[in-house]
C-alpha positions in Angstrom: -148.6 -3.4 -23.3 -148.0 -1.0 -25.7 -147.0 -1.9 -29.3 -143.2 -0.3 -29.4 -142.8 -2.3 -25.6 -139.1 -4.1 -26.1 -139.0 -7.3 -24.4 -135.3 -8.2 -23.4 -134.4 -11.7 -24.2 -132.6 -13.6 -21.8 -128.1 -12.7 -22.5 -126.2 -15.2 -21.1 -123.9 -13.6 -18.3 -120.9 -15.2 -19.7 -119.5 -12.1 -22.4 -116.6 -14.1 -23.7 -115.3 -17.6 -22.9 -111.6 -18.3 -23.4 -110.8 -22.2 -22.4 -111.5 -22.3 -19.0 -112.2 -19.0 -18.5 -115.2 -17.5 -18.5 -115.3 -13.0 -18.9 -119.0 -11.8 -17.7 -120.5 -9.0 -19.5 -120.5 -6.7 -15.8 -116.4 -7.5 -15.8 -116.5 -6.5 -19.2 -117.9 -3.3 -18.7 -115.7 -2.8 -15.8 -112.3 -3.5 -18.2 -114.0 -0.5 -20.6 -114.0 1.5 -17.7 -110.5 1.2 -17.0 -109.0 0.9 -20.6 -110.9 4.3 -21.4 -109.7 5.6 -17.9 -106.4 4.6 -18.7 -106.1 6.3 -21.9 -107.3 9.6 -20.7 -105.4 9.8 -17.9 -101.9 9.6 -19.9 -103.6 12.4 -22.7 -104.2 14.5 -19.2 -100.4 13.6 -17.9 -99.2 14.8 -21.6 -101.5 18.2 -21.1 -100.3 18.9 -17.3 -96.9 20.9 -18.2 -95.1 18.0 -16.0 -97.2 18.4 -13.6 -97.7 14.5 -13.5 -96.5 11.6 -15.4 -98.2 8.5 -16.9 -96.2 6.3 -14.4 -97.9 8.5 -11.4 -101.1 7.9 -13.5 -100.7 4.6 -13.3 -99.7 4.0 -9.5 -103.3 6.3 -8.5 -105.3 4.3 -11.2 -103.9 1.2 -9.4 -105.2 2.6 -6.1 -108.4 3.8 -7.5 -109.5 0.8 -9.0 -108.8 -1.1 -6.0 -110.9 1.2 -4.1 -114.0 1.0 -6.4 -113.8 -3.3 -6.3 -113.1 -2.9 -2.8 -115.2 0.2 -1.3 -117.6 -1.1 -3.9 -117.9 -4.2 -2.1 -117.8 -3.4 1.4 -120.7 -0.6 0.8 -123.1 -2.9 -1.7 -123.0 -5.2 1.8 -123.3 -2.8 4.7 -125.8 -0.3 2.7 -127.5 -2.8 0.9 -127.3 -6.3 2.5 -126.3 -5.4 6.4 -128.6 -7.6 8.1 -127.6 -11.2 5.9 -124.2 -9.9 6.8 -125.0 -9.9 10.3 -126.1 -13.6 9.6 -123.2 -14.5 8.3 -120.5 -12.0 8.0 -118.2 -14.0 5.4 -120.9 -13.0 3.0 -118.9 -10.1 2.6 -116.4 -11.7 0.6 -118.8 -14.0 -1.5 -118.2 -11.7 -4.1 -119.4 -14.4 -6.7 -123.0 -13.9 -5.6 -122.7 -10.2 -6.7 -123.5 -7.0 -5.1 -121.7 -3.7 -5.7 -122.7 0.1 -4.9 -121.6 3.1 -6.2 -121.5 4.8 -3.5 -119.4 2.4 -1.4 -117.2 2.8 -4.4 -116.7 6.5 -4.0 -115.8 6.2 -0.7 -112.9 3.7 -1.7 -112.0 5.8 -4.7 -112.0 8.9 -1.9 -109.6 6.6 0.3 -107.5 5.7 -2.7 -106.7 9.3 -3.0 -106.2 10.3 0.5 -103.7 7.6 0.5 -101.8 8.2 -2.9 -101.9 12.0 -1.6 -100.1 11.2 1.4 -98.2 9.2 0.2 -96.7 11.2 -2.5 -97.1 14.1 -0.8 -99.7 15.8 -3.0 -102.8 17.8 -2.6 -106.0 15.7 -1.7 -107.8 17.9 -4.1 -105.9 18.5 -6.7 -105.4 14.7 -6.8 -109.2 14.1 -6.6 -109.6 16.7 -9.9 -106.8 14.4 -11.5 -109.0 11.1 -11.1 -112.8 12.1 -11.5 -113.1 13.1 -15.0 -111.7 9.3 -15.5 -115.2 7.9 -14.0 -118.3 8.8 -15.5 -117.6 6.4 -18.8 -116.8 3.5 -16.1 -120.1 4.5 -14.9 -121.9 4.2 -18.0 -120.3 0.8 -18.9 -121.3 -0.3 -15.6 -125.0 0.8 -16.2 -125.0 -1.1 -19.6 -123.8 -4.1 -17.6 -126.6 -3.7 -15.6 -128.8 -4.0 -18.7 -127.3 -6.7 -20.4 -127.7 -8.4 -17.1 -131.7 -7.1 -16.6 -131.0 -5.9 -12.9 -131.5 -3.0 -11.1 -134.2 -2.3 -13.6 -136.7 0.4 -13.3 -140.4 0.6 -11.9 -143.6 -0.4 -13.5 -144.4 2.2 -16.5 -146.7 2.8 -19.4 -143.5 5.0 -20.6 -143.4 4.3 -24.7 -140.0 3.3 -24.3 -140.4 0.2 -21.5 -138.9 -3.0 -21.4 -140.1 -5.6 -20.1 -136.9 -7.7 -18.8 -136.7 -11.1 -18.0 -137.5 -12.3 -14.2 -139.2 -8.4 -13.2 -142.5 -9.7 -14.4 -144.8 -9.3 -17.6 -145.3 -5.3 -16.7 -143.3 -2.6 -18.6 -140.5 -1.1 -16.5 -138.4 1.8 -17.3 -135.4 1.2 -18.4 -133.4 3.4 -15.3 -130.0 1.5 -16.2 -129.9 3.4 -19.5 -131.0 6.8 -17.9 -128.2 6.4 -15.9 -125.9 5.3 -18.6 -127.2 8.7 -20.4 -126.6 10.9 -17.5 -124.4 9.5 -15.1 -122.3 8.5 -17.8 -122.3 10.5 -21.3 -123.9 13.8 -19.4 -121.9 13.9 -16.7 -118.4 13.2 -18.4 -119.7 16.2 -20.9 -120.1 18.8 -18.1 -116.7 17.9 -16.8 -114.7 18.0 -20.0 -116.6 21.3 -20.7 -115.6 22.9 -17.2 -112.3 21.6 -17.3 -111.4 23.6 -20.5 -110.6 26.5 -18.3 -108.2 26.8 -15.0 -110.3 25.9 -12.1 -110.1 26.6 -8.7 -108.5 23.2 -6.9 -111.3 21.0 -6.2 -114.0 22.6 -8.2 -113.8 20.0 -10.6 -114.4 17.0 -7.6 -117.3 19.3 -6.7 -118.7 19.8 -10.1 -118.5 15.5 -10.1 -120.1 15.0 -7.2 -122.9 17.6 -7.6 -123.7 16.2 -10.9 -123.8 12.7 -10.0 -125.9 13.1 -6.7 -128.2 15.3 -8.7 -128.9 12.6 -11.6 -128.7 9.7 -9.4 -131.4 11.4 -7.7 -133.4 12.1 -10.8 -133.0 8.6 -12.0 -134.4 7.0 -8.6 -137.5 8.1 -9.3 -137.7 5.4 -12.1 -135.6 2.7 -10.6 -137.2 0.0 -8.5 -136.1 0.4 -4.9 -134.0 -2.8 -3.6 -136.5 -5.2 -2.7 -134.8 -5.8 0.7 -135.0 -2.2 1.2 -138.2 -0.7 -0.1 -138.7 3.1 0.6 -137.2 4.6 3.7 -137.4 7.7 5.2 -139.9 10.3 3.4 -140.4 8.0 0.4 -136.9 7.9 -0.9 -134.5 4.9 -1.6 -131.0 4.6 -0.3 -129.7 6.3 -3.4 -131.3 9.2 -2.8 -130.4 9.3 0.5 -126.9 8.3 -0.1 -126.5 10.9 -2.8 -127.9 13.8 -0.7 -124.2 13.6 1.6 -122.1 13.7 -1.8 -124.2 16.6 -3.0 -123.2 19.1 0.3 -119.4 17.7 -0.3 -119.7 18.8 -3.6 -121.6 22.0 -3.4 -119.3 22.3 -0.3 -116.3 21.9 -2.4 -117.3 24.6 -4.9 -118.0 27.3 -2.6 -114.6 26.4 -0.7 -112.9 26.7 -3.8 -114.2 29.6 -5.6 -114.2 31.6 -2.2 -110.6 30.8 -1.8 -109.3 31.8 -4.8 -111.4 35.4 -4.4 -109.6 35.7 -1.4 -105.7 35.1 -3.3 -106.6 37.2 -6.2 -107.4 40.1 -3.6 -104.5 39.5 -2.0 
């Protein structure tokens, strides 16, 4: 173990206790999330020209953060956990023991949109461009829950900048939840304030999301500890890697859709 090895002590789960109730540091994070989401989505309602208002914000945050608890849920069980929920299938709502994926989350955020879309009789894209600049600091609270929490930690390294957490052993792991706090979170959020500074074609910024998440989810896998229930699957990679790989075709997808339709109006 190398000299500069930090060994993370032991943080009690609990965050803040307020009589009888008790606020958890991953709850915590996931309040951030929405606060910060919150706040940017009214400066991007006062920036749109009318184009939407902060109580239209407020009625698609509502959806969307239903769908990340939600499709958060339902997809830590059937991607992570699908054969205890075979075992007992009201496992599923035994949201106590925790368990929540990313992925699953996206599909309920996706859902959220198709349905606030319909519903108000907006364009699924241009809704999705509304929402996904809102995510990535949600995403880097959540990986700073993770770490607080020492889960989802990383695999066995001799990196100078391990941590050795509590309950993964006396071995030096990298610390994956802060790589992914760093890219999933600060990166990403970066690219997409930098791309949205000009008009875009509709959906390019959804694409330019999910192409950057996939791509650093990916990255980051390499260093995170595959779910023990799981191990490696098919050709050595985890299910995040092979969950990401869909999101990144919808998002490359997405681009090329985009751009090419808007060659196609200006030669019109």
């Amino acid at each position: 173990m190398s000299a500069s090895t930090f060994v993370l002590p032991t943080i009690d789960p609990i965050a803040i206790s307020i009589g009888p109730l008790d606020i958890r540091w991953y709850g915590l994070m996931y309040l951030v999330g929405f606060v910060f989401a919150f706040w940017m989505a009214n400066k991007q309602c006062d920036r749109s020209n009318g184009l939407w208002t902060r109580e239209q914000a407020s009625d698609l945050l509502f959806y969307g953060f239903m769908g990340v608890i939600l499709g958060g849920r339902v997809g830590y069980v059937l991607f992570y956990q699908f054969p205890r929920f075979i075992d007992d299938p009201l496992y599923l709502f035994k949201i106590w023991q925790g368990g929540m994926s990313f992925h699953g989350g996206v599909l309920g955020v996706m859902f959220a949109i198709i349905y606030y879309a319909l519903k108000n009789k907006r364009a699924i894209l241009s809704v999705g461009d509304f929402i996904v600049p809102l995510l990535p600091v949600g995403l880097g609270a959540g990986r700073i829950g993770n770490f607080i929490n020492a889960e989802l930690w990383g695999r066995v390294t001799d990196f100078p900048l391990a941590v050795i957490f509590p309950n993964a052993g006396p071995l030096p792991r990298h610390a994956s939840q802060l790589y992914e706090f760093a890219l999933e979170g600060v990166v990403l959020f970066i690219i997409l304030l930098i791309f949205m500074r000009k008009p875009r074609p509709v959906g390019a910024i959804t694409g330019v999301f999910l192409v950057g998440y996939a791509t650093f989810r990916i990255i980051v896998e390499f260093a995170r500890q595959p779910d023990a229930q799981l191990g490696f699957l098919s050709f050595g990679l985890t299910m995040g890697q092979i969950l990401s790989i869909p999101m990144f075709i919808a998002g490359v997808t997405l681009l090329v859709y985009g751009y090419r339709k808007a060659r196609c109006n200006k030669a019109h």
